[in-house]
Every structure is written in structure tokens, then in C-alpha cells.
C-alpha positions in Angstrom: -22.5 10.3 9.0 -19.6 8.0 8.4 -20.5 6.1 5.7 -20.1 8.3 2.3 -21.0 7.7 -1.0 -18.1 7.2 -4.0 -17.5 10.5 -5.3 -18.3 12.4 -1.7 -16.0 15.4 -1.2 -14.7 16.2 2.2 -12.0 18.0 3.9 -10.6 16.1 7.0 -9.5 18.7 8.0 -12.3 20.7 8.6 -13.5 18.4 11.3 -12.2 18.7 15.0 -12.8 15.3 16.4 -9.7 13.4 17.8 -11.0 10.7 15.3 -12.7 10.8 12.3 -13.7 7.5 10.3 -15.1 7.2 7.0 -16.5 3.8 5.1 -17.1 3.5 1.2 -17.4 1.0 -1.6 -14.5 2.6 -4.4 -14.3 1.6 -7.9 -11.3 2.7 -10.4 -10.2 5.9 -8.8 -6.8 8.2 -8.2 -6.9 10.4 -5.1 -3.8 12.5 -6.8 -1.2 13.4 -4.5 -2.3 15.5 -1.6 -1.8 15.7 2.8 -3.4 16.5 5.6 -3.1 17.4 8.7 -4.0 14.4 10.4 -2.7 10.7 10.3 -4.3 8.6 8.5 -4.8 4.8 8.5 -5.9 3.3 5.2 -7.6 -0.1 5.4 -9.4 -2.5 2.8 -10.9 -5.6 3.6 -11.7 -6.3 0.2 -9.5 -5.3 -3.0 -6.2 -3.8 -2.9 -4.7 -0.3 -2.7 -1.6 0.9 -4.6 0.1 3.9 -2.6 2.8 6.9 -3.9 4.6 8.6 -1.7 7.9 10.7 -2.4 10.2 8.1 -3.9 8.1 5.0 -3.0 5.4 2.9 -4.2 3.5 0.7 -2.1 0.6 -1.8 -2.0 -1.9 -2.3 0.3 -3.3 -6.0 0.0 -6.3 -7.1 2.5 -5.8 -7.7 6.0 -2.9 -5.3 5.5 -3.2 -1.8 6.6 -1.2 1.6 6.0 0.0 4.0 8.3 0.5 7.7 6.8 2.2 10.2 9.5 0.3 13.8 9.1 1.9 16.1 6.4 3.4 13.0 4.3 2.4 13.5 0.6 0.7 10.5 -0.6 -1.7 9.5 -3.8 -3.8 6.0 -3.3 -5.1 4.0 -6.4 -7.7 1.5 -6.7 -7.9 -0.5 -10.3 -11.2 -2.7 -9.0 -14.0 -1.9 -6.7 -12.3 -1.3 -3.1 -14.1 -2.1 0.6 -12.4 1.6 1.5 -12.0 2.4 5.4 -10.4 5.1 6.2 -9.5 6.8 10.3 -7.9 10.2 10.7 -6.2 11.1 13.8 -5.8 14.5 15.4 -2.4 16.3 16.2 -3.1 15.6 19.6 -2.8 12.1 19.8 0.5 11.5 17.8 2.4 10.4 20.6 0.2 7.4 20.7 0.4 6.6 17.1 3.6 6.0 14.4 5.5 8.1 13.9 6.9 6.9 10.2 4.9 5.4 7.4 4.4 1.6 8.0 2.3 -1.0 6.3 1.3 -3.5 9.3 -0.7 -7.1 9.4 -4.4 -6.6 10.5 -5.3 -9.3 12.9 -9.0 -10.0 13.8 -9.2 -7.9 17.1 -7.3 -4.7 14.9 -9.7 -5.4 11.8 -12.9 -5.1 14.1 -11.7 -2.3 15.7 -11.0 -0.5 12.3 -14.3 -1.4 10.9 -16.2 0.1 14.6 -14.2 3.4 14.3 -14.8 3.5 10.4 -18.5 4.3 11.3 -18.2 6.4 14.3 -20.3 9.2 13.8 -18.1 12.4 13.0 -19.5 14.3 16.3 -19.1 11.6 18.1 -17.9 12.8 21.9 -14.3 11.6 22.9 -15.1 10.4 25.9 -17.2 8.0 24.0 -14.7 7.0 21.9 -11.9 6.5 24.8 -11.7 2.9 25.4 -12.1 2.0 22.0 -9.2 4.3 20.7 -6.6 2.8 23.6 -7.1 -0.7 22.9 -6.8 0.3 19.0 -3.1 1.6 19.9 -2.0 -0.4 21.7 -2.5 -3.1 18.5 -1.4 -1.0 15.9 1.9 -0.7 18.2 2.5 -4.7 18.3 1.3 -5.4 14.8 4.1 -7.2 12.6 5.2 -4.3 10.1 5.4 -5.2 6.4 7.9 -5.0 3.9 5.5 -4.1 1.1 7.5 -0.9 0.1 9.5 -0.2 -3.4 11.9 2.7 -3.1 12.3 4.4 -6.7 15.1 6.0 -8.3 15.5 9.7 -9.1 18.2 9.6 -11.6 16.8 11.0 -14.5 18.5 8.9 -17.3 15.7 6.5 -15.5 12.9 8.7 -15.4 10.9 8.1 -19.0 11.6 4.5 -18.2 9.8 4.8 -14.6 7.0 6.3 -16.1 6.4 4.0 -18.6 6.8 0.9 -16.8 4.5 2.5 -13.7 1.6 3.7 -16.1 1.8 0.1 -18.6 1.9 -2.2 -15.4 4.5 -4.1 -17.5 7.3 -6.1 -15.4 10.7 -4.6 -15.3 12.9 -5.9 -18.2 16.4 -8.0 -16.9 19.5 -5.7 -17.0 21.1 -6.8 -20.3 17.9 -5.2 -21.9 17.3 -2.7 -19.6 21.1 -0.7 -20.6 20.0 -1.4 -24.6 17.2 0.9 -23.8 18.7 3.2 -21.9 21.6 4.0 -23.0 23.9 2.9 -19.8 25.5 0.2 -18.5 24.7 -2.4 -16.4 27.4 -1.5 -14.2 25.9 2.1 -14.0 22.5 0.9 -13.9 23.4 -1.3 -10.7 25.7 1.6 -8.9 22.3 4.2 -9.5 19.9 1.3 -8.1 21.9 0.3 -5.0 22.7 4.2 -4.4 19.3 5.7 -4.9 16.7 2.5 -3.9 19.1 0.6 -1.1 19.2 -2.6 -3.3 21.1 -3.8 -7.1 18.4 -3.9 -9.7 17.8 -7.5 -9.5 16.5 -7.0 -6.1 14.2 -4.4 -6.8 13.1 -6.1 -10.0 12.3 -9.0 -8.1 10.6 -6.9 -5.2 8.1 -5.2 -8.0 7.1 -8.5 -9.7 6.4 -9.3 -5.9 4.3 -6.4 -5.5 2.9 -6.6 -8.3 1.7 -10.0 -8.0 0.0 -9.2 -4.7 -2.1 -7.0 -5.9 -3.0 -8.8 -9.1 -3.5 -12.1 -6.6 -5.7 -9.4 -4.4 -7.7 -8.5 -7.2 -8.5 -12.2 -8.0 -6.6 -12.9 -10.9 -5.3 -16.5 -11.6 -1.8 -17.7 -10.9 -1.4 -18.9 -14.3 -2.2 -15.4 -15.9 -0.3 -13.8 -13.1 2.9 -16.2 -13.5 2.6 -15.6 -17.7 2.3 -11.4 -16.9 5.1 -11.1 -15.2 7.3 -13.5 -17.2 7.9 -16.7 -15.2 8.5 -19.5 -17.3 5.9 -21.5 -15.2 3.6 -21.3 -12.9 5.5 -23.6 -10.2 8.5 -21.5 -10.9 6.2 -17.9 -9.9 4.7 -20.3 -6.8 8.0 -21.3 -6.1 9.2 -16.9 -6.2 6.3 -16.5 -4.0 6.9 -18.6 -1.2 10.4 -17.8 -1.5 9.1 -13.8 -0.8 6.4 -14.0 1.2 6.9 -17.5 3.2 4.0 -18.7 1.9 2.1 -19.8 -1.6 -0.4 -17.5 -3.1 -2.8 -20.1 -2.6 -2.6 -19.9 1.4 -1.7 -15.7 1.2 -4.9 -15.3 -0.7 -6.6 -17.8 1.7 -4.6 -15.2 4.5 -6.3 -11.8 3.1 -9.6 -12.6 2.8 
């Protein structure tokens, strides 16, 4: 059976075939940080997934998908009701797949590929699954990667801060009131950001409003609320931070994930 109902407990692990799908509807839920043994790709075609790994948050919008090498520590979070697929891949076939976490564009051929292996039976015999499973690599391996990634720093004078902000969903505060609340300066704030993330905090400030955004946008939440939560002083000014980011206006991205 590959469909499984919310709530469902399995262990991937358990199960021998090369591949193993699974298909669900998922309300608010956190999977907690856990691994497997197998790779994992993590698909929704409806909602949006926010993913924790070891110093990183991501987000997973529609039409995007997430590649999770075996043995990476991970957590996934859904806030709304989430069309969930999920494929597992055995050992055995790692030379075909990634071999680093990636977040990749799902085009039409990949998406019905993802959805026809999501509800493959879990004996299903691999000779079976064969043809399906090559064309299915040899997709993921062209897809267009995604920068949809927010490295996050270690330093503990930041760590209460981190928290906070992650668990209120409340955009980063600029740098003049950031080092009143920490007790640091910007200068040191900047130096621990661009040592520990890769980029000055204004960078990464700007890449979690962007993240952010997405998966409020995914979620179906209206620019103007949007552009107010995160603190733009308009809504042509978050449109015009949007297309700056993404290339594109949420309009036409939303109109691109659905």
C-alpha cells in the first residue's frame, strides 16, 4: 500500500525495495529530526514544506522538490494541510542519484514521474519498476538546482536570538537593532555572519524575508499581508524585492507552483 493515512508510522527502513514511495494529505505536523538509511526525495504539489538540517533551514515551495542524501539529519514542517509525496532510494542505487542535498525545479515529465512512483506498491518487483526509475534519474540529474537554502549561525551570543526569531516567524530586525539586543556590534555581528553563514547580515536578512515569503505566498496568503509581515513599506516595494530575488513577481511564481 502506498498511500498512508496522516498519522501512519513506518520505518523505511524496514523495507528492501530499491524504491519505496509513499503519498499523504498532512496537516500541521513536525517530523523532529531524524535519518535513514536511504535517500529521500521530498515532493509537494500542493502547500509548502519547511526543512532543518544541521546549520540550514530550507523551504520547499510546489513544483520544487528536495533531495536528502542517506544519513543527513533532517526535520520537515508543514504549517497547512500538505499534498506529501515522498520516494526512498536504496544504498544500491546512489551512484545514480545526488550525492549532496539539493532543492531542484520539478518540470511536468519529473512531477508525473514522482507522483507514479509515489504509489508504487511497496513489493513492487524491480524489474517492474526499471524503466520508470532511469528516465526518473536521468531528470533529477538535469533539473535546475535551487537556491532556496539559509545557512545559520552557531555563534552562541546568537543563539536565543535564532530561536526566537525561528519559533515567532517574525522577520529579522536591521543591524542597528539587532547589536541593541544583543549586546554586540554591528561590526561583530557582520564578521560572525559572513564567517559562519557565507554572506553579511543584510544578505541573509534579505534571503530569509525571501524564504519566508515563499512559503507564506505558497500557503496562499496575500501580498499585501505578506509585504506588511515582513516589513516592506509597500506592497510594490516587496513585489519589486521579489522579482529582484526570484526573477519573477509573486503573481507569475505563484501562477509557476501550482
Amino acid at each position: 500500500m502506498a498511500a498512508i493515512a496522516e498519522g501512519q508510522q513506518f520505518n523505511v527502513d524496514s523495507l528492501s525495495n530499491q524504491v519505496i514511495g509513499i503519498a499523504t494529505e498532512v496537516g500541521q505536523h513536525d517530523s523532529g529530526m531524524h535519518k535513514h538509511n536511504k535517500g529521500q526525495l521530498l515532493y509537494a504539489p500542493a502547500g509548502c514544506i519547511s526543512i532543518t538540517l544541521d546549520g540550514m533551514q530550507s523551504v520547499l515551495p510546489p513544483t520544487r522538490a528536495a533531495w536528502i542524501p542517506a544519513g543527513m539529519m533532517h526535520c520537515a514542517r508543514m504549517r497547512n494541510v500538505v499534498s506529501y509525496r515522498s520516494l526512498y532510494f536504496s544504498a544500491d542505487l546512489a551512484a545514480l542519484l545526488p550525492t549532496t542535498m539539493c532543492i531542484v525545479e520539478v518540470n511536468v515529465l519529473l512531477q508525473a514521474l514522482i507522483e507514479r512512483m509515489a504509489f508504487w506498491d511497496w513489493d513492487k518487483p524491480q524489474l517492474e519498476q526499471a524503466n520508470t526509475l532511469a528516465l526518473f534519474c536521468d531528470e533529477l540529474a538535469v533539473a535546475p538546482v535551487q537556491q532556496l537554502h539559509l545557512p545559520l549561525p552557531q555563534d552562541p551570543r546568537l543563539q536565543i536570538w535564532l530561536t526566537a526569531l525561528m519559533a515567532n516567524d517574525l522577520p529579522p530586525q536591521p543591524l542597528n537593532q539587532l547589536q541593541t539586543e544583543i549586546g554586540a556590534s554591528g561590526k561583530t555581528i557582520s564578521r560572525i555572519f559572513s564567517r559562519e553563514t557565507g554572506m553579511p547580515y543584510q544578505a541573509w536578512r534579505q534571503q530569509w524575508r525571501l524564504l519566508n515569503a515563499i512559503e507564506r505566498l505558497a500557503e496562499g496568503q496575500r501580498i499585501s499581508t505578506v509585504a506588511f509581515d515582513l516589513d516592506f513599506t509597500s506592497d510594490s516595494a516587496f513585489i519589486s524585492f521579489f522579482r529582484q530575488h526570484t526573477s519573477s513577481t509573486p503573481a507569475k511564481y505563484l501562477a509557476n507552483t501550482k
